[in-house]
N, C-alpha and C positions, 0 to 999 in steps of 0.2 A: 411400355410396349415390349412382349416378349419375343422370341427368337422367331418364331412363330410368325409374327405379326410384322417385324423389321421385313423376313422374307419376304412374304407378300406385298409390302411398301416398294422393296427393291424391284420385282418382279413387274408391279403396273411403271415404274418410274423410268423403268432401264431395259426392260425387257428383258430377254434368254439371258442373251449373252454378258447383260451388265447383273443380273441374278448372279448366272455362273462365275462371274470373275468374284462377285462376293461370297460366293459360297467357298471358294477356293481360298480366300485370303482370309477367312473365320477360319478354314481347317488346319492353314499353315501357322496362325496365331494360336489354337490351339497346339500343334503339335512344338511349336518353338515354347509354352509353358510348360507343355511336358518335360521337353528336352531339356531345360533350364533347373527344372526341380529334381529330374536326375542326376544332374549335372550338382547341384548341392548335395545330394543324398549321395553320391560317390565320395567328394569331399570330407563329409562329414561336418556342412557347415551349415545356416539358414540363411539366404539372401532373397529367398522369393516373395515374403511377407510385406505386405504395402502398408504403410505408416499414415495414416492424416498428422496434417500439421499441428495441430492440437493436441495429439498424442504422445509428441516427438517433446522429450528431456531437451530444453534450452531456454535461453535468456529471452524474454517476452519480447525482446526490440526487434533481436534477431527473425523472431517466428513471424513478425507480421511482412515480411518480406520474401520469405521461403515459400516452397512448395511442398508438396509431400514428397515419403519417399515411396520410391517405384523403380525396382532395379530395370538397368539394361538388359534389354533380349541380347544372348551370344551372338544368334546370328545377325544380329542389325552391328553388335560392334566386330565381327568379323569381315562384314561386308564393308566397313568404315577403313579399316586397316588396308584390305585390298590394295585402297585408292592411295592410305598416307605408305603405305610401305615401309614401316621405320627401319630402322638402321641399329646399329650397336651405341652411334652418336647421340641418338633419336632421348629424348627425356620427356616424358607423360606426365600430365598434372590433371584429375579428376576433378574437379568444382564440385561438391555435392555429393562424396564420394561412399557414404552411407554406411550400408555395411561392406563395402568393397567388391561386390564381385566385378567393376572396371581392372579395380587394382591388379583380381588375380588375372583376369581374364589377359590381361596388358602383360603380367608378367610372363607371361609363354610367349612374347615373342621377342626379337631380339633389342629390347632397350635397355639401358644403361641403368635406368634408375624410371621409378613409378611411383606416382605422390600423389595422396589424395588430402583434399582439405573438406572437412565436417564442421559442422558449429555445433552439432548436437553431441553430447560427451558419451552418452551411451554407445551410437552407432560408429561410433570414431572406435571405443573400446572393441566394439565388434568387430569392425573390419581389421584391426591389428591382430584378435585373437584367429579372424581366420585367416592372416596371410603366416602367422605361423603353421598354419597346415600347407601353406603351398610349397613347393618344390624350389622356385626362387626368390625365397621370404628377404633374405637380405636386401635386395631390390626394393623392397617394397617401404616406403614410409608414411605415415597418418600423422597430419597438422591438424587439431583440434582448433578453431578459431573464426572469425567472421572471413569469408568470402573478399568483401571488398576491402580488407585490412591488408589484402594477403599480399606478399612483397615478393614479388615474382624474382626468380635466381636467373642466372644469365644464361643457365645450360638446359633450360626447359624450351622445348619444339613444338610439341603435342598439344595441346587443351582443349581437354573434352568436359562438355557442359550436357547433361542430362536435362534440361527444361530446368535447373533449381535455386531459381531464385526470379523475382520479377528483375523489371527495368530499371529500375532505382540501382540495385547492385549491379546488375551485368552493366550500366552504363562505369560502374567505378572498378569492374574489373578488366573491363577493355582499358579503360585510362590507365590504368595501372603495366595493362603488357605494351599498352604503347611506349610508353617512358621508360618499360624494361628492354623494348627493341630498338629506340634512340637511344639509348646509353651502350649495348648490347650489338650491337643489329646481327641478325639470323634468321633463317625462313621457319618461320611459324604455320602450325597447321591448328585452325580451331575446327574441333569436330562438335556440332550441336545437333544432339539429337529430340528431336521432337521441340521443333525449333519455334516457341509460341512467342516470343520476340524479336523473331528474326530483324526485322526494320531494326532495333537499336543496331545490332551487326551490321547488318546493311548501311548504316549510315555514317560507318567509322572508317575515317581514314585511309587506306592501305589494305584491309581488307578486302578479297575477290572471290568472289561465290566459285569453288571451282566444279561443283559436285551436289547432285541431286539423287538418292539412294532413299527409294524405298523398300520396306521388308514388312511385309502386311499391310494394315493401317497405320505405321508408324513410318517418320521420313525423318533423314539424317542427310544435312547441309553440312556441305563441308566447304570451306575457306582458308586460302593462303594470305598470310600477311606480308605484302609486298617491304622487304627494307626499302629507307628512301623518304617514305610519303605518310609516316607514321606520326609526325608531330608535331599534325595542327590539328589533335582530339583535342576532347574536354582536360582539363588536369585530374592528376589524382585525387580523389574525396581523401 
């Protein structure tokens, strides 16, 4: 179905005003790609380029559990930060963090430290070679390695998850930040954007939906992890 043919679908389905609300939300998705790819071309970096999974350099066990890659819109994680508000305390950890641009994007504001975890060795190289272009590279660190391996540190608050990984992992990496916030306890914010397993989150412990953000067709749930109620999830894988 072309562009064409979608409008006219929306048009008998929704009438004027559900046309116009879609025709508004294609132009702001268009001009947030634009925005985005200048926003590389200033850098001097490339993050805009979407990967299938089949594409993507890694271990075969790994891929059948991944998703592709597909960077964050600025403005969807601009409008994410609004709500968490980080701090200087504040410590970021990217799940799926690709070629980085969470990373750099994260580093302009005031956290202490910004961590992304990749399984893929290419895109992990990438995002390192462009946070050396950023302005606060030091901040920035890239973990090459399985997702649901990953051993959460006790000064990480943030956890943003881009859609990258089925349920199988996100169920072993919520276990994993539960046992890191009963050994730890500290108020956790999980940001998941374009949240296609939201239920595993939903069903975990301590977790509370605080935040509903949409920016186009794309929607960004946001969740506080209650200390307290954190440890009667699943165990760690």
């Amino acid at each position: 179905m072309n562009l064409l043919q979608r409008g006219w679908h929306t048009w008998k389905r929704s009438g004027v005003r559900g046309f116009l609300a879609a025709l508004a939300r294609h132009a702001g998705g268009l001009w947030d790609r634009a925005s985005d790819r200048t926003w590389d071309w200033r850098l001097g970096i490339e993050t805009s380029r979407l990967i299938e999974v089949e594409d993507l350099s890694a271990p075969a066990h790994l891929k059948r559990g991944a998703m592709r890659y597909q960077p964050t819109g600025g403005r969807a994680f601009r409008r994410a930060m609004r709500v968490v508000q980080p701090g200087p305390d504040d410590v970021l950890v990217d799940f799926g963090c690709g070629k980085g641009r969470v990373l750099l994007l994260a580093a302009r504001y005031p956290f202490r430290a910004v961590r992304g975890v990749e399984f893929s060795p290419p895109l992990a190289e990438a995002a390192r070679a462009h946070a050396a272009r950023a302005a606060h590279e030091e901040r920035i660190e890239v973990i090459t390695g399985d997702a649901g391996d990953y051993a959460f540190r006790d000064d990480e608050t943030v956890i943003f998850l881009y859609n990258p990984f089925g349920p199988d992992v996100l169920e072993r990496v919520l276990a994993r930040l539960l046992a890191s916030v009963g050994r730890k306890p500290r108020s956790v914010w999980l940001v998941y954007h374009q949240p296609e397993f939201a239920a595993v989150v939903e069903r975990t412990p301590g977790l509370r939906l605080v935040s509903r953000v949409l920016t186009g067709h794309r929607e960004t749930r946001l969740y506080r992890l209650v200390p307290g109620h954190e440890g009667s999830g699943p165990s760690p894988g």
